[in-house]
N, CA, C and O atoms as a Tinker XYZ file with bonds, in Angstrom:
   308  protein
     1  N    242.554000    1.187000 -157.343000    73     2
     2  CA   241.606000    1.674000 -158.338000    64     1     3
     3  C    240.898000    2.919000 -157.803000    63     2     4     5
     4  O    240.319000    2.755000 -156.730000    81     3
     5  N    240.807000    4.818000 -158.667000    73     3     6
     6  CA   239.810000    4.861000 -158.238000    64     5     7
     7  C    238.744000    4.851000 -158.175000    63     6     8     9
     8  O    238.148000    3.984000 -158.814000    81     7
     9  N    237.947000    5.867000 -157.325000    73     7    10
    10  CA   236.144000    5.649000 -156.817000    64     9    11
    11  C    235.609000    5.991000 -158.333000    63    10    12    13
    12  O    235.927000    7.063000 -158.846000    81    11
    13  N    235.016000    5.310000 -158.836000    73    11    14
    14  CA   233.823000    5.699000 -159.807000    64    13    15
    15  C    232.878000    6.261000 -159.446000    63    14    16    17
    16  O    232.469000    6.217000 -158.286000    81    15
    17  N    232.299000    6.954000 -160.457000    73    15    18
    18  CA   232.023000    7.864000 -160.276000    64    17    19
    19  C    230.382000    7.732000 -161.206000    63    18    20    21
    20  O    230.193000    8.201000 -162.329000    81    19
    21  N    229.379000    6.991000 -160.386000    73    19    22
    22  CA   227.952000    6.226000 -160.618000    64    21    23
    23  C    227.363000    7.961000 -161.682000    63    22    24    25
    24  O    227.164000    9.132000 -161.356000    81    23
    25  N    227.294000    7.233000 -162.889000    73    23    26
    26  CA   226.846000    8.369000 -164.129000    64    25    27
    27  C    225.442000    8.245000 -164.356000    63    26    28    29
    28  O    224.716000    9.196000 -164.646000    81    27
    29  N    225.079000    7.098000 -164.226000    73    27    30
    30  CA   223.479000    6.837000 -164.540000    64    29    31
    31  C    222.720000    5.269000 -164.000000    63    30    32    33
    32  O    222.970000    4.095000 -164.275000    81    31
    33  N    221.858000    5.828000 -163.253000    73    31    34
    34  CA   221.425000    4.421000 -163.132000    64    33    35
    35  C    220.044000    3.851000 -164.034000    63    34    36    37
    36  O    219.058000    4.546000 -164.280000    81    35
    37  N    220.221000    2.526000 -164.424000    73    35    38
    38  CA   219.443000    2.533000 -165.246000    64    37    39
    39  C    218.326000    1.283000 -164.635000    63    38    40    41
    40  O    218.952000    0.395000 -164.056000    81    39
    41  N    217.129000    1.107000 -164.654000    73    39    42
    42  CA   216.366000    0.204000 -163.988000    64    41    43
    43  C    215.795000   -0.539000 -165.346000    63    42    44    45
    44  O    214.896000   -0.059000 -166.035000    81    43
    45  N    216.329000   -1.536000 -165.563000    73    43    46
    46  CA   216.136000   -2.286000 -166.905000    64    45    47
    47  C    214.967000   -3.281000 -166.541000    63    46    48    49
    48  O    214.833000   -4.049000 -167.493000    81    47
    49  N    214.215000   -3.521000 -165.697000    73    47    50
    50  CA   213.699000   -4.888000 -164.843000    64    49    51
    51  C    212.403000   -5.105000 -165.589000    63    50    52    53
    52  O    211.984000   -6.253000 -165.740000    81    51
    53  N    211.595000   -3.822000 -166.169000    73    51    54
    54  CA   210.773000   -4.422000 -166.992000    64    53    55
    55  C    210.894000   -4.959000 -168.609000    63    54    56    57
    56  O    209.970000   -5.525000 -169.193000    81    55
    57  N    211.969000   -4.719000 -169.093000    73    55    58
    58  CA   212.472000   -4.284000 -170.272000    64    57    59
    59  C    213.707000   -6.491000 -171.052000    63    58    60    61
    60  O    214.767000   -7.035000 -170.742000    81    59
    61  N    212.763000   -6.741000 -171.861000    73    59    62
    62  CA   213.903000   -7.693000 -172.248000    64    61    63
    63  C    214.361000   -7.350000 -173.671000    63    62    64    65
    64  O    214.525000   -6.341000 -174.357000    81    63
    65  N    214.535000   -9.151000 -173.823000    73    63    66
    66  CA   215.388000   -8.975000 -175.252000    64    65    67
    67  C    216.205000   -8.092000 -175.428000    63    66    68    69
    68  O    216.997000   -7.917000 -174.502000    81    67
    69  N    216.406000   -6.688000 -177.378000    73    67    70
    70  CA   217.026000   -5.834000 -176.900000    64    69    71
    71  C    216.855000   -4.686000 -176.438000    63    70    72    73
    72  O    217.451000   -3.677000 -176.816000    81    71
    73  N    215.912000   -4.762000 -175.465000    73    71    74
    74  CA   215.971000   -3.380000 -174.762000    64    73    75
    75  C    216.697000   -3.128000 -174.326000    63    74    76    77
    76  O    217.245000   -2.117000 -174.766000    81    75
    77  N    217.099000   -3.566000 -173.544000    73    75    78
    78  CA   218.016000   -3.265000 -172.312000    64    77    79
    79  C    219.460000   -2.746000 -172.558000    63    78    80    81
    80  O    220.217000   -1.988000 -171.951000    81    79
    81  N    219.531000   -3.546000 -173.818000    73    79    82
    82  CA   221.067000   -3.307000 -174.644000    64    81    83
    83  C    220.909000   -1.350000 -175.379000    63    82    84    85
    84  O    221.527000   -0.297000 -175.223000    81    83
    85  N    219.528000   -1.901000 -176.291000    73    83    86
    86  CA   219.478000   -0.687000 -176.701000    64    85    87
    87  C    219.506000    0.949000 -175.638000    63    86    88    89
    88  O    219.520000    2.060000 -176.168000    81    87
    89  N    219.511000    0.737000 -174.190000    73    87    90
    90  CA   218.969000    1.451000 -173.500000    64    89    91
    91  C    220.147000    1.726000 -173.026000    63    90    92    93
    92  O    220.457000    2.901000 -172.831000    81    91
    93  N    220.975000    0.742000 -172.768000    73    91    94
    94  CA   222.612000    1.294000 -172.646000    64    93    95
    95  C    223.700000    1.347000 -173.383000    63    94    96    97
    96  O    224.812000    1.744000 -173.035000    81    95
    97  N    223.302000    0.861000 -174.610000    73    95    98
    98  CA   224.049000    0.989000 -175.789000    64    97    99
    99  C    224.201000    2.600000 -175.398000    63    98   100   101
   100  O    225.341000    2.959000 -175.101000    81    99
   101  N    222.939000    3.792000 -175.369000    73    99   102
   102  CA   223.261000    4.862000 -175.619000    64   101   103
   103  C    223.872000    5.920000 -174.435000    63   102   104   105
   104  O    224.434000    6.991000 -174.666000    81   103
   105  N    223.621000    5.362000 -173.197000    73   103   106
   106  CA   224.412000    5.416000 -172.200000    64   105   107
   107  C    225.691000    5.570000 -171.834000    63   106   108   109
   108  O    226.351000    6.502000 -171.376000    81   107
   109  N    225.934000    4.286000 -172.179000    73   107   110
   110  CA   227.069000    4.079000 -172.328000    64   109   111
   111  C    228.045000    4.878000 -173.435000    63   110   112   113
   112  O    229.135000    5.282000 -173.028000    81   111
   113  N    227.668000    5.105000 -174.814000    73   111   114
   114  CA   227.970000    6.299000 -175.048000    64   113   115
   115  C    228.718000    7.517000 -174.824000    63   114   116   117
   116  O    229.524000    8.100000 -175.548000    81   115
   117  N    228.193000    7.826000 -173.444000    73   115   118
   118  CA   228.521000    9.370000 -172.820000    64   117   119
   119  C    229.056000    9.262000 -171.771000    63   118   120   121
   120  O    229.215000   10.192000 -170.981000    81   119
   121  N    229.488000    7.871000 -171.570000    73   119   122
   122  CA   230.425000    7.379000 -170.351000    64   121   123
   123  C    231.814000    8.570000 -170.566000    63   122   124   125
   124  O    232.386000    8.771000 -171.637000    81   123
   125  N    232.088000    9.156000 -169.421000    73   123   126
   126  CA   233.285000    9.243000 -169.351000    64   125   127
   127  C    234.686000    8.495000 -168.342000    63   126   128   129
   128  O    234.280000    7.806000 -167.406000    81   127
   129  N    236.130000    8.592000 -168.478000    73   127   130
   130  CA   236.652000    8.019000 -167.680000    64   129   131
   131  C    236.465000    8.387000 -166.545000    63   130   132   133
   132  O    236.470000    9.539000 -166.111000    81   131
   133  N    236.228000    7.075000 -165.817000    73   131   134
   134  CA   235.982000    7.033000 -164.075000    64   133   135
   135  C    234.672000    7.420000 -163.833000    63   134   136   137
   136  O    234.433000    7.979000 -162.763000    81   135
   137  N    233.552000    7.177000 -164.834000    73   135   138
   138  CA   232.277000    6.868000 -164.550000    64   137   139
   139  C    231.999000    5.422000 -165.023000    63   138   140   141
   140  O    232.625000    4.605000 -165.698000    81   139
   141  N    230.774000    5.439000 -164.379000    73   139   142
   142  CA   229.981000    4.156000 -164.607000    64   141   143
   143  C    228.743000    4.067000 -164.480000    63   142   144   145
   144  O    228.128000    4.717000 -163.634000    81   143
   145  N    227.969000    2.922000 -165.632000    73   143   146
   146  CA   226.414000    3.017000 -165.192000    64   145   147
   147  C    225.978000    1.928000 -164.263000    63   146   148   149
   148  O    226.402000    0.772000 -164.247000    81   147
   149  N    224.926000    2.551000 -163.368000    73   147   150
   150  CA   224.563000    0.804000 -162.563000    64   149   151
   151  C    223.582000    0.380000 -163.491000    63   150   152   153
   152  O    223.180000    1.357000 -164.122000    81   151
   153  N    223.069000   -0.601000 -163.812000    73   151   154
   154  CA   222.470000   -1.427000 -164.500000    64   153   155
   155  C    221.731000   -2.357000 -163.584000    63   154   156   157
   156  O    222.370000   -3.288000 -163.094000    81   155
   157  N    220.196000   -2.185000 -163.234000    73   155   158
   158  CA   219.174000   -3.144000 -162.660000    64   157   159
   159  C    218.610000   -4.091000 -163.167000    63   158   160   161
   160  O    217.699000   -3.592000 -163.827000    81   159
   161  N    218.573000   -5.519000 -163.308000    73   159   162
   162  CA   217.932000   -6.201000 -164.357000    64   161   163
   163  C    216.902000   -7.419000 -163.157000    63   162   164   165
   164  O    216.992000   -7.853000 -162.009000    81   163
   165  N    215.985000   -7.530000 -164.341000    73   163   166
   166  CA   215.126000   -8.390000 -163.478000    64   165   167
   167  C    215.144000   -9.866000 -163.990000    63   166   168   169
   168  O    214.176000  -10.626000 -163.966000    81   167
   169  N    216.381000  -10.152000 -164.452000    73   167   170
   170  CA   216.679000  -11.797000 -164.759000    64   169   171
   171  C    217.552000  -12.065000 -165.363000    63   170   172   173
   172  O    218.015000  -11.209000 -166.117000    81   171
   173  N    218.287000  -13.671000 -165.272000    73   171   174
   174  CA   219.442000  -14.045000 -164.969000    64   173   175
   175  C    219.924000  -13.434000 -167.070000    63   174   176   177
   176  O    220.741000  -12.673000 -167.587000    81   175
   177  N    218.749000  -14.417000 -167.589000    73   175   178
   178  CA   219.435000  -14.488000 -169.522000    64   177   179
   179  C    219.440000  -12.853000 -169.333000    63   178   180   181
   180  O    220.613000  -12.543000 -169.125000    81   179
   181  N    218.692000  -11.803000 -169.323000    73   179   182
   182  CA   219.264000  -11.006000 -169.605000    64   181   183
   183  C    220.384000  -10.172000 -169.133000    63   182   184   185
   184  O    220.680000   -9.178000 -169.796000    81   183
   185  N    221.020000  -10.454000 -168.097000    73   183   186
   186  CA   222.271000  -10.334000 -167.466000    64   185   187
   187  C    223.472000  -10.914000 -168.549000    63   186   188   189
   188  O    224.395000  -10.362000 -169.147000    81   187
   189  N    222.962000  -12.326000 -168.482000    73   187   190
   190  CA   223.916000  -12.824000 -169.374000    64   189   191
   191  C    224.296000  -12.328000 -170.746000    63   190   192   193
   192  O    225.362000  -12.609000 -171.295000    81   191
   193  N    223.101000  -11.373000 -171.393000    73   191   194
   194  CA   223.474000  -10.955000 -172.518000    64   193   195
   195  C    223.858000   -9.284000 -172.598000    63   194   196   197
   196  O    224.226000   -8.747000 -173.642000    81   195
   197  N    223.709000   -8.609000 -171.366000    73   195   198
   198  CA   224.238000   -7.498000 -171.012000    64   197   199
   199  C    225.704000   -7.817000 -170.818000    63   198   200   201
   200  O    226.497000   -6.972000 -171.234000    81   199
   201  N    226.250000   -9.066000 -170.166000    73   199   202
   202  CA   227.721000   -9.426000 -169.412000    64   201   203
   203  C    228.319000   -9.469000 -171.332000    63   202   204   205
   204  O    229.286000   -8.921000 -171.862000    81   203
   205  N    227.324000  -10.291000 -171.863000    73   203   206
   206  CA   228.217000  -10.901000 -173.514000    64   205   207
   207  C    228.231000   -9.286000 -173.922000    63   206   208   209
   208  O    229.381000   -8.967000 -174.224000    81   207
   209  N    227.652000   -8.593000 -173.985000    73   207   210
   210  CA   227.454000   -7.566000 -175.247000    64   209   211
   211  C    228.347000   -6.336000 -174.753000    63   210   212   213
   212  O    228.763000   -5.494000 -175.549000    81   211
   213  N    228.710000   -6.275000 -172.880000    73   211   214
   214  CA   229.899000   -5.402000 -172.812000    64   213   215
   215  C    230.673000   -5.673000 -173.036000    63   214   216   217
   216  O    231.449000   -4.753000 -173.294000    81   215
   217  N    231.262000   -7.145000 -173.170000    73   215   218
   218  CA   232.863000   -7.558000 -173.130000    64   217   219
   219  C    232.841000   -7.549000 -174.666000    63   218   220   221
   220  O    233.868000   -7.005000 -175.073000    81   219
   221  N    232.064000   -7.944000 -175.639000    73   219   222
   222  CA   232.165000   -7.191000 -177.163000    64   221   223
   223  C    232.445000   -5.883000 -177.497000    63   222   224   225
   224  O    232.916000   -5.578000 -178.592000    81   223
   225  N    232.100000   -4.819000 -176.331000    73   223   226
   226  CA   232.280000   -3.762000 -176.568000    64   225   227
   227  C    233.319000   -2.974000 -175.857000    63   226   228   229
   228  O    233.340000   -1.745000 -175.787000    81   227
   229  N    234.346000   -3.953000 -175.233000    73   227   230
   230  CA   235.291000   -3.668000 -174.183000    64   229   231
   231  C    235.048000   -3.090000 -173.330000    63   230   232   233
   232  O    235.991000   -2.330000 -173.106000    81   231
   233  N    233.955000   -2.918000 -172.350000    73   231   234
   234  CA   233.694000   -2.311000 -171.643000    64   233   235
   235  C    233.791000   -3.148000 -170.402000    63   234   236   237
   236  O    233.573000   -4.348000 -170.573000    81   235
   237  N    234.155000   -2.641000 -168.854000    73   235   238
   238  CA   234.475000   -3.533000 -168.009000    64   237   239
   239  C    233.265000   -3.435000 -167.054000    63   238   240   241
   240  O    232.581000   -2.438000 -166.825000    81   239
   241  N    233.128000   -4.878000 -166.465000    73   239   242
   242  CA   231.729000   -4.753000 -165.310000    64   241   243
   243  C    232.836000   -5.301000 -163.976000    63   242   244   245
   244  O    233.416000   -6.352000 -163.703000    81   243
   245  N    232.732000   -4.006000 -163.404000    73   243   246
   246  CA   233.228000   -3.456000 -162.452000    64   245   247
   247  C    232.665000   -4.197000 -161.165000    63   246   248   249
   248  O    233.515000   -4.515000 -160.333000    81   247
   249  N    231.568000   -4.460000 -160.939000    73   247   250
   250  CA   230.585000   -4.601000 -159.950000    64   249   251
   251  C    229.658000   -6.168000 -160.393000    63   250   252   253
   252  O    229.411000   -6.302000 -161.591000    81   251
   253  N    229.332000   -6.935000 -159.731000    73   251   254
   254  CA   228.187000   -7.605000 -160.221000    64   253   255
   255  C    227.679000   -8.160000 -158.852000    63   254   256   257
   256  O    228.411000   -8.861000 -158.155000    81   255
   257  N    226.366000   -7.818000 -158.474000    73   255   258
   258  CA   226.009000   -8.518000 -157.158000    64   257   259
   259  C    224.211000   -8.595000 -157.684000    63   258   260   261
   260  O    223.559000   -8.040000 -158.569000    81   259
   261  N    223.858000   -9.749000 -156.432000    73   259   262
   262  CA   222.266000   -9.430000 -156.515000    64   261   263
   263  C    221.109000   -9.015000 -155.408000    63   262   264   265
   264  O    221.254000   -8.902000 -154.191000    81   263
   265  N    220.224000   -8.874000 -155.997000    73   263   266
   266  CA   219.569000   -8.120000 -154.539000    64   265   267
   267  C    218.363000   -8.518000 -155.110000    63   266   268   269
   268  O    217.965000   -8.327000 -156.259000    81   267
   269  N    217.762000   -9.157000 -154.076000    73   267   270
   270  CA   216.174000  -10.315000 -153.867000    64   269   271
   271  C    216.492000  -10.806000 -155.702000    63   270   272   273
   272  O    217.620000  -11.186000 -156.017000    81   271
   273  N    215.800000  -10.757000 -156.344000    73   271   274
   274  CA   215.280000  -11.330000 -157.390000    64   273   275
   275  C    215.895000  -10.307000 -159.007000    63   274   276   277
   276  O    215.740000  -10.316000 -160.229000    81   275
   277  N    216.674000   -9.496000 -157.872000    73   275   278
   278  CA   217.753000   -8.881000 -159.348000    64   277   279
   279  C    219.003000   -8.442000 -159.292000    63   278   280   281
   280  O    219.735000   -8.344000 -158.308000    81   279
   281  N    219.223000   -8.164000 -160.492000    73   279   282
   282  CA   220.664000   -8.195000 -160.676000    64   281   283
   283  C    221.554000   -6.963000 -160.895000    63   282   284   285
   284  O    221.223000   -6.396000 -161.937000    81   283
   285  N    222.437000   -6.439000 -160.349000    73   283   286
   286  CA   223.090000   -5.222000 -160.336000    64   285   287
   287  C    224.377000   -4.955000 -161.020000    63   286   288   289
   288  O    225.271000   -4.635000 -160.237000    81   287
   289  N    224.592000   -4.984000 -161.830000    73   287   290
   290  CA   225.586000   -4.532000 -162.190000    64   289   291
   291  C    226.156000   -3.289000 -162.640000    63   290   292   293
   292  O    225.462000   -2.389000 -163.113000    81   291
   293  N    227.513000   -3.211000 -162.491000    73   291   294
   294  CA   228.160000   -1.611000 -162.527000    64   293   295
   295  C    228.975000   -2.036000 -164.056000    63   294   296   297
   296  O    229.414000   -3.131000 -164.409000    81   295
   297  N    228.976000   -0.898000 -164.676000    73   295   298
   298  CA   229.379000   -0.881000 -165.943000    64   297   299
   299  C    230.697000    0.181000 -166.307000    63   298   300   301
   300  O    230.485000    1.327000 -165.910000    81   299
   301  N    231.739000    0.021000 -166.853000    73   299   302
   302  CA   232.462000    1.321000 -167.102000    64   301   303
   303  C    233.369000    0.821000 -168.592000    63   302   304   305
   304  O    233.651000   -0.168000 -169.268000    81   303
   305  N    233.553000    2.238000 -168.509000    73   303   306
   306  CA   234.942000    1.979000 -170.358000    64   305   307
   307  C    236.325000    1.365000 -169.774000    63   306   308
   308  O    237.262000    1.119000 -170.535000    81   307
């Protein structure tokens, strides 16, 4: 695979419900091939509904790890 190519990082940690969606809904957007956004979240449900709402939108999560009390994920088309 190659290196992606980190397009935007986004720090979602204060932000629920649909923010977070709405915030990379438009992001994501302007993805091009062999970029990706990192995505910071500060809890598990909203991970879970970032993980549901890319794979609706075919988009692949490339990355998923956590760090202290949040959640990282890498996002791409």
């Amino acid at each position: 695979m190659s290196t992606l190519k980190i397009y935007k990082e986004l720090d979602l940690t204060s932000s629920s419900c649909a923010g977070p969606i709405g915030e990379l809904s438009s992001v994501v957007d302007e993805l091009r091939e062999g970029e990706a956004v990192k995505v910071i979240l500060g809890d598990d449900a909203t991970k879970k509904d970032i993980t549901l709402w890319s794979k609706k939108r075919g988009l692949k999560i490339v990355q998923e790890s956590q760090e202290g009390n949040k959640y990282v994920l890498l996002i791409s088309k």
